[in-house]
VOGU-3710 file (C-alpha; in Angstrom, 3 decimals, decimal comma):
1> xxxxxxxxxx> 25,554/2,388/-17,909  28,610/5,024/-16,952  27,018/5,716/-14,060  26,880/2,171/-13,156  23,014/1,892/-12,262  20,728/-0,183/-14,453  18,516/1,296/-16,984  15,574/1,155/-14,802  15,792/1,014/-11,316  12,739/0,555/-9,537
11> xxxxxxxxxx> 11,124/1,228/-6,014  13,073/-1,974/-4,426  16,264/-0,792/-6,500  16,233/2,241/-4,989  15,328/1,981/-1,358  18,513/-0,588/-1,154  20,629/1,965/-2,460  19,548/4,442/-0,313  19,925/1,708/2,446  23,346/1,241/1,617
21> xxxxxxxxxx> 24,398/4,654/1,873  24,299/6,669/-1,317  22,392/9,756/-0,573  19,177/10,711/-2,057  20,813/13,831/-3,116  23,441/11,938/-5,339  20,786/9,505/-6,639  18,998/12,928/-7,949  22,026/13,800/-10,017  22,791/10,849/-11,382
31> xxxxxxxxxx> 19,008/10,562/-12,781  19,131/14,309/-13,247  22,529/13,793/-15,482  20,576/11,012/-17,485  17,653/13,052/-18,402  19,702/15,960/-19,382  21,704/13,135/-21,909  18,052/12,270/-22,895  14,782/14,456/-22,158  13,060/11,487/-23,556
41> xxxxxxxxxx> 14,304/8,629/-21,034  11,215/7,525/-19,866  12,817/5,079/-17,040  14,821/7,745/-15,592  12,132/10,102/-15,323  9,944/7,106/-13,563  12,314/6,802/-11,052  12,725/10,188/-10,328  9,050/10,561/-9,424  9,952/7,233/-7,378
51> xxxxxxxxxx> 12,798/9,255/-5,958  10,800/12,329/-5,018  8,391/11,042/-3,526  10,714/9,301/-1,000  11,269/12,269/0,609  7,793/12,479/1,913  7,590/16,144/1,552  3,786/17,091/0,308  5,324/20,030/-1,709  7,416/17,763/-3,924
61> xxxxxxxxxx> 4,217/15,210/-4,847  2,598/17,605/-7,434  5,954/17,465/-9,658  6,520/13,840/-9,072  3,238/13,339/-10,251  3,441/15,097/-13,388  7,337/13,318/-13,696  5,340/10,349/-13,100  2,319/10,808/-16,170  5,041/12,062/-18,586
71> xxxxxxxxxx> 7,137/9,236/-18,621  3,962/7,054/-19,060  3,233/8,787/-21,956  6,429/8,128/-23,404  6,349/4,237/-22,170  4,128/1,883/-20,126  5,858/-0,672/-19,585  9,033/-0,862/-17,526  11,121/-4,240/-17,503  13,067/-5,179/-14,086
81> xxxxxxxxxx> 14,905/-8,397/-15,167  15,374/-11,318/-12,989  18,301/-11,007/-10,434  18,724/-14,626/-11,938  18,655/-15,585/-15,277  17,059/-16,910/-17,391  14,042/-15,873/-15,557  12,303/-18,767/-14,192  8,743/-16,790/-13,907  7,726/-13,432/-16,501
91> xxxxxxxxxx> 5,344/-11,651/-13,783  2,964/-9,173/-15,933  2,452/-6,531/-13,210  -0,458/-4,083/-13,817  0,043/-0,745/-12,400  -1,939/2,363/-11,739  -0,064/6,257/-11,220  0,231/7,384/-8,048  2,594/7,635/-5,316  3,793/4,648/-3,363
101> xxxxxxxxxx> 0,331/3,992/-1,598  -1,269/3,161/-4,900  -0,027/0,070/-5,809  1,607/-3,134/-4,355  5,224/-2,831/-4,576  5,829/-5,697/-6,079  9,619/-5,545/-6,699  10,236/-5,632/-3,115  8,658/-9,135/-2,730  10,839/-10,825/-5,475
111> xxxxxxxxxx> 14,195/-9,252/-4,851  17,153/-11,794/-5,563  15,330/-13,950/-7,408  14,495/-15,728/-10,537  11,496/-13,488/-11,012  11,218/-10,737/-14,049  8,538/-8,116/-13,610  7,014/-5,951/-16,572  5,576/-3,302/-14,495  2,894/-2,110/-17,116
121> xxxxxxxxxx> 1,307/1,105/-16,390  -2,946/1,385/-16,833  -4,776/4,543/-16,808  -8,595/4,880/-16,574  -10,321/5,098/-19,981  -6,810/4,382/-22,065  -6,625/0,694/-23,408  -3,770/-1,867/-22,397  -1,239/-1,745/-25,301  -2,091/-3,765/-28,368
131> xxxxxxxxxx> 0,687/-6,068/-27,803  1,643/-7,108/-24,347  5,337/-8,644/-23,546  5,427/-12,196/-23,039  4,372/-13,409/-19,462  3,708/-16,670/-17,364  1,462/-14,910/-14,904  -0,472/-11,261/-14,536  -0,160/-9,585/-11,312  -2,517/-7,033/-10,148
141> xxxxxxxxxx> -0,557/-4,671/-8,529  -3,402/-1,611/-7,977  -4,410/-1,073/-4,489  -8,122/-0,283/-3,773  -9,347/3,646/-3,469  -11,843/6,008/-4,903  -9,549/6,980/-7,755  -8,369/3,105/-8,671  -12,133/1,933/-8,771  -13,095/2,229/-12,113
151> xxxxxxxxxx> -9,406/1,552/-13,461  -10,059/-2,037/-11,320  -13,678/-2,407/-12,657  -11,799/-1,774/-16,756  -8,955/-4,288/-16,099  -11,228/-6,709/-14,861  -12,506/-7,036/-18,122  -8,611/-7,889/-19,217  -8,228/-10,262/-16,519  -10,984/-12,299/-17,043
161> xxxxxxxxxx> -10,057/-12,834/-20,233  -6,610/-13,569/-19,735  -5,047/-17,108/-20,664  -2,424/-16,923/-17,906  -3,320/-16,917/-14,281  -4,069/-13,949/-12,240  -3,270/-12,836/-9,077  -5,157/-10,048/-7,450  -8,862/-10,590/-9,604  -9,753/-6,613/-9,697
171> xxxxxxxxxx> -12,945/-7,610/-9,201  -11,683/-9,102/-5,449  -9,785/-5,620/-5,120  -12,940/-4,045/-5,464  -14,329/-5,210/-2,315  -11,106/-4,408/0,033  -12,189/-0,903/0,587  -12,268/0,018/4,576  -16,092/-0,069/4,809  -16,900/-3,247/3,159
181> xxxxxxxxxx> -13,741/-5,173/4,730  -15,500/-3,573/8,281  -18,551/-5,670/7,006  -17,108/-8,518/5,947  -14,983/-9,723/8,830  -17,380/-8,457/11,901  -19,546/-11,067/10,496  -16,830/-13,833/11,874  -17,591/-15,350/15,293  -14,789/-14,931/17,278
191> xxxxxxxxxx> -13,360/-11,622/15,294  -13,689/-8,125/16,923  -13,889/-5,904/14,223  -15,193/-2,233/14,904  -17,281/-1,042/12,445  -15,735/1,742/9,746  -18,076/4,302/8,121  -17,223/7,024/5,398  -18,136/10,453/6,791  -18,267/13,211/5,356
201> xxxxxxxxxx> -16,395/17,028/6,813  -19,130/18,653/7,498  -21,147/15,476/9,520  -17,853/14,909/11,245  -17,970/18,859/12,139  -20,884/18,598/13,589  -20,344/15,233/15,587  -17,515/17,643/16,839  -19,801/20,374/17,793  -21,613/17,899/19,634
211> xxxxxxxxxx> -24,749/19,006/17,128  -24,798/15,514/15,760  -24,656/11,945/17,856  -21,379/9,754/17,011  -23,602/7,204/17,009  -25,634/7,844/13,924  -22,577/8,429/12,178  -20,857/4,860/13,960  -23,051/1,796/14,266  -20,956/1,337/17,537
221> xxxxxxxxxx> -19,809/4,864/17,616  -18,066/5,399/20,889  -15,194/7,678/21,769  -12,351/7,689/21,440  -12,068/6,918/17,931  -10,031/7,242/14,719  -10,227/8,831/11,708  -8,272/8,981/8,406  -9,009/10,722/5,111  -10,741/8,663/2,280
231> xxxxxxxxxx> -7,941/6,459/0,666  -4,980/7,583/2,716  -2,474/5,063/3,557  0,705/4,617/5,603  -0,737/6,422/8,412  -1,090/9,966/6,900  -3,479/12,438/9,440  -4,299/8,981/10,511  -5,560/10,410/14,125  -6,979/8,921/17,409
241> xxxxxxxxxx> -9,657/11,833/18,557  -10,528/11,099/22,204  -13,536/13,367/22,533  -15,942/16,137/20,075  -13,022/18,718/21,542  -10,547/16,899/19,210  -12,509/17,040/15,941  -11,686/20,803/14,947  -8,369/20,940/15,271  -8,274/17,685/13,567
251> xxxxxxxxxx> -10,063/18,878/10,704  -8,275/21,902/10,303  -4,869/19,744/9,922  -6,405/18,163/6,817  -8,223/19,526/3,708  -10,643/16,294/3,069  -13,564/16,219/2,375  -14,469/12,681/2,659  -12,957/10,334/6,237  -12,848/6,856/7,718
261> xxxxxxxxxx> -13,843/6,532/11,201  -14,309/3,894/13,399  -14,335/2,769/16,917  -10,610/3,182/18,643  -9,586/-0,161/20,270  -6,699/-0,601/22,660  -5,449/-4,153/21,844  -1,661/-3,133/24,014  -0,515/-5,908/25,784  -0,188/-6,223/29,685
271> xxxxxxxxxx> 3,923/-5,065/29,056  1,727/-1,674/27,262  3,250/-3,329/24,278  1,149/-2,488/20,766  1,617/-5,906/18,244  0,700/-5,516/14,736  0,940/-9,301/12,850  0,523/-9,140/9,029  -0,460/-12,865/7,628  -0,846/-12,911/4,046
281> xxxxxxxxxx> -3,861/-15,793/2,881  -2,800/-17,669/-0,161  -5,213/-20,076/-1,871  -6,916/-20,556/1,106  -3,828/-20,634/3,398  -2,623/-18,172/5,812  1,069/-16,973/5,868  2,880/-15,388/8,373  4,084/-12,644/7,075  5,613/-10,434/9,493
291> xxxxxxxxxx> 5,025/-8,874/13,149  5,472/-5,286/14,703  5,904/-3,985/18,357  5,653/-0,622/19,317  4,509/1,602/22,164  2,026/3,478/20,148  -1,133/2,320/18,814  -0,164/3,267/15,134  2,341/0,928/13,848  4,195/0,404/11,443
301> xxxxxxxxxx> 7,267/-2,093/10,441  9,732/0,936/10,144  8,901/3,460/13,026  8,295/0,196/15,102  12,078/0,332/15,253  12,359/-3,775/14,745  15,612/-3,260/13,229  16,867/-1,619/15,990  15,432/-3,406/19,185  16,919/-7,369/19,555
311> xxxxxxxxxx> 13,773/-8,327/21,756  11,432/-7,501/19,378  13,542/-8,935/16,427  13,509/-12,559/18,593  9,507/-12,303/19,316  8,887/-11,979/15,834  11,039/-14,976/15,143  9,019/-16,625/17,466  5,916/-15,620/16,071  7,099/-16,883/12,691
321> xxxxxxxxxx> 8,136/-20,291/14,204  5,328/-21,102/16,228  2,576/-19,906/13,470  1,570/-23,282/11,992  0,867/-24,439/15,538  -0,755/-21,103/17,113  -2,553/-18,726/14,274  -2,820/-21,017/11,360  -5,635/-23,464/13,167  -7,648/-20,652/13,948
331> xxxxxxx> -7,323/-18,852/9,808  -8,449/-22,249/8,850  -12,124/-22,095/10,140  -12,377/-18,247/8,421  -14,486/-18,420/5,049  -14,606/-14,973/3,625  -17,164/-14,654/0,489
//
């Protein structure tokens, strides 16, 4: 290409460029320049939803998302080759729209490697194209929400089918929302799990007005607490609400009708330290996959500032080294039906 990016760039593609110092601004023209050679250049106008919606700014999501459905009405699938060829694994990823939330970003987890990825794009309703491109494997890349549930419940009928091996069954996905996972794990001796419960504005208005007990709304309803909008992710008006006094001005930050809420638990450290470990099961097997230290309950891998803090860098190695010997034993004796 004369502007030296690949056809299609993808969500890993772009965050490293962005990481390596071109501008978002400059990325914008250079998709903006391809789009005006070609209004029909469906891979350009992908990643310019991509590229919108990196800038987190809720005004820009409505036109990303329409960027988004037009260029998957001009194509569905979108090929990232291998970053070493020939490709020693095709990876048939199923997608769903949506912003970055949606899905599993499954570029990032194969970068510089042998691994090609046709990202194919589902929508509810609309069957998978009559001829697929060739694959070893299918990947189901849609994350779990109100919206994705009966696009999971269609391409299970796909997967089930399928001749190559899945990852992700849909119908698995289908069980992963907040409430049921709640369920699921508080039934594990040894596991303290707070129960979650979908509430709805107006209950949650009136727990707030103190006209309606937290605890018919919570099995273990307690304050403080926290609560997140129905199939938010990333921490968005993800909130800690310490008493009733906290639930109106919480609610009039956020336009949902529908929230998560459960029981707030402080799991800081005797330092005040927050650790967040992500282990990843595979087959059976746990994985560690990576850990994050923070002062504030809330954390995530970026705002944890791991790249910028040495100590927390080396505890992580630690926790990576010493995982076998430490959390593994205990993942083994977890059966989750």
């Amino acid at each position: 290409m004369e502007d030296g990016l690949p056809p299609y760039i993808g969500f890993a593609g772009l965050w490293r460029l962005e990481l390596g110092g071109m501008e978002i601004a400059r990325l914008g023209r250079l998709l903006e320049a391809r789009l005006a050679r070609d209004s029909n250049n469906a891979a350009a106008m992908m990643d310019m939803a991509t590229l919108t919606i990196f800038t987190l700014r809720p005004e820009n999501r409505e036109f990303a998302m329409l960027l988004q459905s037009r260029a998957i009405d001009l194509q569905q699938v979108y090929r990232l080759p291998a970053a070493h060829e020939p490709a020693g694994v095709r990876v048939l990823v199923l997608m769903s729209p949506g912003d970055l939330t949606a899905v599993t970003p499954v570029d990032c987890l194969v970068e510089d490697s042998d691994v090609e990825l046709q990202m194919l794009y589902t929508r509810p309703g609309n069957p998978l194209p009559a001829q697929l491109p060739g694959h070893d494997l299918v990947f189901v890349a849609v994350g779990e929400s109100a919206a994705n549930r009966p696009l999971l419940e269609q391409l299970s009928q796909f997967t089930r089918s399928s001749r190559k091996p899945v990852l992700n069954a849909p119908e698995r996905i289908l069980q992963l929302s907040r409430s049921s996972v709640s369920v699921a794990l508080g039934r594990i001796p040894g596991v303290v799990m707070p129960a979650t419960a979908r509430v709805g504005r107006e209950d949650l208005a009136r727990a707030g007005r103190s006209e309606l007990p937290l605890a018919q709304l919570l099995d273990d309803g307690a304050f403080p607490i926290i609560a997140r909008p129905m199939d938010s992710q990333g921490g968005k008006d993800l909130a800690r609400l310490d008493g009733p006094g906290d639930i109106a001005p919480y609610l009039e930050k956020t336009g949902s009708g529908e929230f998560f809420v459960s029981r707030f638990v402080d799991y800081s450290g005797p330092d005040g330290f927050f650790r967040k470990y992500r282990v990843v099961v595979i087959d059976g097997r746990p994985f560690a996959c990576h850990m994050a230290i923070s002062t504030h309950w809330m954390i995530h891998y970026v705002n944890a500032d791991m790249d910028a803090d040495a100590w927390k860098r080396q505890e992580e190695a630690r926790f990576m080294a010493g995982f076998d010997a430490g959390f593994d034993p205990f993942c083994r004796n977890l059966t989750l039906d």
